[in-house]
N, C-alpha and C positions, 0 to 999 in steps of 0.2 A: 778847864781842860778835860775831853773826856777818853779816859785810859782802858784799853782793851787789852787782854790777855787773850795771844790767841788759845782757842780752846782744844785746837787737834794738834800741837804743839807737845811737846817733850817726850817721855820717855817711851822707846817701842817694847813690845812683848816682852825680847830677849833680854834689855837691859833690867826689867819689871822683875821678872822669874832671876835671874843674878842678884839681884840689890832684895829683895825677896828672902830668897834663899844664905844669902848672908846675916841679913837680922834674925831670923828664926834660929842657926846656929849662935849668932851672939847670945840673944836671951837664954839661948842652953846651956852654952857653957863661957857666954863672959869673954873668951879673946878667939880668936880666928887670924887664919895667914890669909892672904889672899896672893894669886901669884899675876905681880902686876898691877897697874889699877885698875880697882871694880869698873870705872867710868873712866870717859875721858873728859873728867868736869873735876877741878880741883876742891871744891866750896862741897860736891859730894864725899868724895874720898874724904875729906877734912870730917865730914860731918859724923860717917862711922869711924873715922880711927876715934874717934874719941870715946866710941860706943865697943871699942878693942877689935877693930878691925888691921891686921896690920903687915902692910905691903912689903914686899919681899920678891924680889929675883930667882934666876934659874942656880944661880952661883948658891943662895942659900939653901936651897933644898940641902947640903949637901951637911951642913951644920944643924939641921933638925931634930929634934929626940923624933923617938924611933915611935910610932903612934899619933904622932900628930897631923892636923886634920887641916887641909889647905885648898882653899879654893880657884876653881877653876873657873875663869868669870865668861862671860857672854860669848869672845873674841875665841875661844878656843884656842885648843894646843895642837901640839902636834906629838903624834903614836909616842917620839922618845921620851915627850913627860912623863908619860904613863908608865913606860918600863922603868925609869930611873925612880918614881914614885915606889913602886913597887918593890925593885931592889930595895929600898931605903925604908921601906916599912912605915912609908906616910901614905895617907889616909886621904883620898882625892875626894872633896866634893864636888864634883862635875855641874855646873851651873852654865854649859854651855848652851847656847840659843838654838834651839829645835833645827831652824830654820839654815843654820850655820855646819850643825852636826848632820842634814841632810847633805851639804854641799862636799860635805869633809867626804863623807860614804861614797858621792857619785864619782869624785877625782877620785880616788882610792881605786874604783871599779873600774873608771877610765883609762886611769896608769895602768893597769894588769893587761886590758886588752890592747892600747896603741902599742904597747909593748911587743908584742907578737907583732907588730908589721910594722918597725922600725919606725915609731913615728916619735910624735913632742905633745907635751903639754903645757897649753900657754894661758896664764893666768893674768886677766888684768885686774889690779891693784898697786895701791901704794905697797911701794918699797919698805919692809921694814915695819909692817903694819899689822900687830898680831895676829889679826883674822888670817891675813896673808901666810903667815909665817907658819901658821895650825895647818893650812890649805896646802900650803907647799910640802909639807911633811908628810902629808899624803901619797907624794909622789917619790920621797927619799930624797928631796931636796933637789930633784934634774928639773924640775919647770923654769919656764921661761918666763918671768915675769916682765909686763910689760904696765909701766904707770902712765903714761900719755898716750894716744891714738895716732900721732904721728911719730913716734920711735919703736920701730918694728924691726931693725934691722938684724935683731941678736934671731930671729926666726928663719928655718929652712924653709924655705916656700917651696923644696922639691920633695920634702918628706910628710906624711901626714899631721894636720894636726888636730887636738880638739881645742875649744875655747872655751875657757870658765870665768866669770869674774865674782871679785869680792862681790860682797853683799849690797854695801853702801854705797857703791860707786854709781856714774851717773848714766840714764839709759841712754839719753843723748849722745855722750861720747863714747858709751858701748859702741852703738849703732855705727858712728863715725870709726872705731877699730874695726869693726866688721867689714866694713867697708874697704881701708885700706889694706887689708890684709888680701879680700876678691880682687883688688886690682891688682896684686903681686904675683896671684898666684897661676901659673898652670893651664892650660887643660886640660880637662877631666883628675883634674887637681881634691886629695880627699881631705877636706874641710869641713868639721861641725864645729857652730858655733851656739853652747847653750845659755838659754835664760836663767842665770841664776841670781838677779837681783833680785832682794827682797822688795816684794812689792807693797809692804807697809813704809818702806823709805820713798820706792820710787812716786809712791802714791799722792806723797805730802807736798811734790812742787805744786800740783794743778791747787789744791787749797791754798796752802801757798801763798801763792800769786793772788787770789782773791782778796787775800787776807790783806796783803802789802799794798792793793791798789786800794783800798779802803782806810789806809790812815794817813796822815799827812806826814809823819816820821814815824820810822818803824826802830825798835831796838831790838837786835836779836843777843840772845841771850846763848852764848857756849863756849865751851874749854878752848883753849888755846890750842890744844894738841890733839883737837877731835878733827877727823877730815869731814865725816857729815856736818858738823856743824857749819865748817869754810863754805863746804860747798851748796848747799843749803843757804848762808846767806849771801855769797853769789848769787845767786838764783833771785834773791830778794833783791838784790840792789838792783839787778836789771830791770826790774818791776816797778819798784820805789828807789831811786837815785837816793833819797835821804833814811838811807839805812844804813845803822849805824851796832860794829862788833862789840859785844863789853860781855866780860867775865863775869862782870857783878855792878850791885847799882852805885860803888865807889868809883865808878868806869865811866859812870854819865857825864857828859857836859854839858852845863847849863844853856849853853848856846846853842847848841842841836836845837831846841824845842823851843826856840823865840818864833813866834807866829804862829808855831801848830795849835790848832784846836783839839786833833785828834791823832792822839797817839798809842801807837801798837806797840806790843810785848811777845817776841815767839821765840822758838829756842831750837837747840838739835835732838835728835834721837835719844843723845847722851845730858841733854839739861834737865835740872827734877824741877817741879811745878814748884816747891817752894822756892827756888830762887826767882824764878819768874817775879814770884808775887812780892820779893822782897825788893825786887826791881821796882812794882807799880806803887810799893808802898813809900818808897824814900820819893817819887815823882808827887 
């Protein structure tokens, strides 16, 4: 059987500089908060708390000594972290993803001017989705998030709006909300809708797919509660019908891989290369 690890697979820049910037405080001082998980891969969270990484809620800020050093991981916050940090005399290590804390800045700039001419700001992203969450703080919490391309209805189509979306989310059904929202709206109707997907995510379906039509069964490798990962191996099965979700290589089933010759290994944004490889090694 010959086993491939795809090679443009796992971790992007933002979650690199976060997981990064977390071990360099461990080695300094031995434990660390993290607010949240680092990832949205459980086998990684596992792997620093044991190196004293360790996860904690918005509720605990509140129980912290006064000094203590907590990090802010990839998916960002939103403004109130930062005052309540502040009150409370903790100590933010900001390990937000460049490319995230740009997005944060433009809604921030966005809300201040739609604001002068009674308009909306409309975010597509998952519900409940930190990045989300950090994004929509920007706005003071009035955005209008919208998670599917065909439920639009919470939107004025008679007042301005702008359109922002999460990072991860997919261009194709960006494109498909753009869409539905022109057919709703007006004439001479004022509507911007920007590009802010990261394009090191959007980048990895066209690989991808190359990747997946070249093995005979594919395993994608990512957390349960990662939406790039889902969506991402969506994207695969459409490609390779025999692709198959597993957390880890306890996940495999021996019967997936009756008759393949050639089997693929790829992951989400949020998978680290050592699990991958701890996948190819039990195969």
């Amino acid at each position: 059987m010959d086993i491939r690890i795809d090679d443009k697979a796992g971790y992007c820049f933002g979650v690199v500089k976060a997981i990064g910037t977390a071990e360099e405080e461990l080695q300094r001082a031995g434990s660390l908060y993290c607010l949240g998980d680092i990832v949205h891969n459980s086998a990684e969270v596992e792997r620093l708390s044991r190196s004293g990484l360790k996860v904690i809620d918005h509720a605990d800020l509140q129980s912290l000594p006064q000094g203590s050093k907590v990090l802010i991981r990839a998916h960002g916050e939103p403004p109130s972290t930062y005052r309540t940090a502040e009150q409370l005399g903790i100590h933010l290590v900001d390990a937000t993803c460049p490319i995230v804390l740009a997005l944060q800045s433009r809604i921030k700039r966005g809300y201040e001017e739609i604001g002068r001419c009674g308009g909306q700001i409309v975010i597509f992203g998952k519900q409940g989705h930190a990045e989300v969450i950090g994004l929509n703080g920007q706005t003071d919490g009035t955005a209008i998030i919208v998670s599917n391309p065909d439920e639009i209805d919470a939107i004025d189509f008679s007042r301005p709006i702008r359109l922002y979306s999460q990072t991860t989310k997919s261009r194709e059904d960006y494109r498909r909300l753009i869409q539905n929202i022109q057919a709703r709206l007006p004439q001479g109707a004022d509507f911007i809708a920007y590009d802010t997907i990261c394009n090191s995510v959007a980048g990895r379906t066209k690989a991808l797919a190359d990747f997946a039509s070249s093995v005979d069964v594919l395993l994608f490798v990512a957390g349960a509660n990662s939406s790039n990962g889902h969506y991402l191996y969506e994207y695969c099965r459409s490609v390779q019908p025999k692709t198959y979700l597993v957390g880890s290589a306890a996940e495999v089933q021996p019967q997936w891989l009756e008759g393949a010759q050639r089997v693929g290994i790829s992951g989400a944004t949020s998978t680290p290369r050592w699990l991958m490889e701890q996948v190819a090694a039990a195969l």
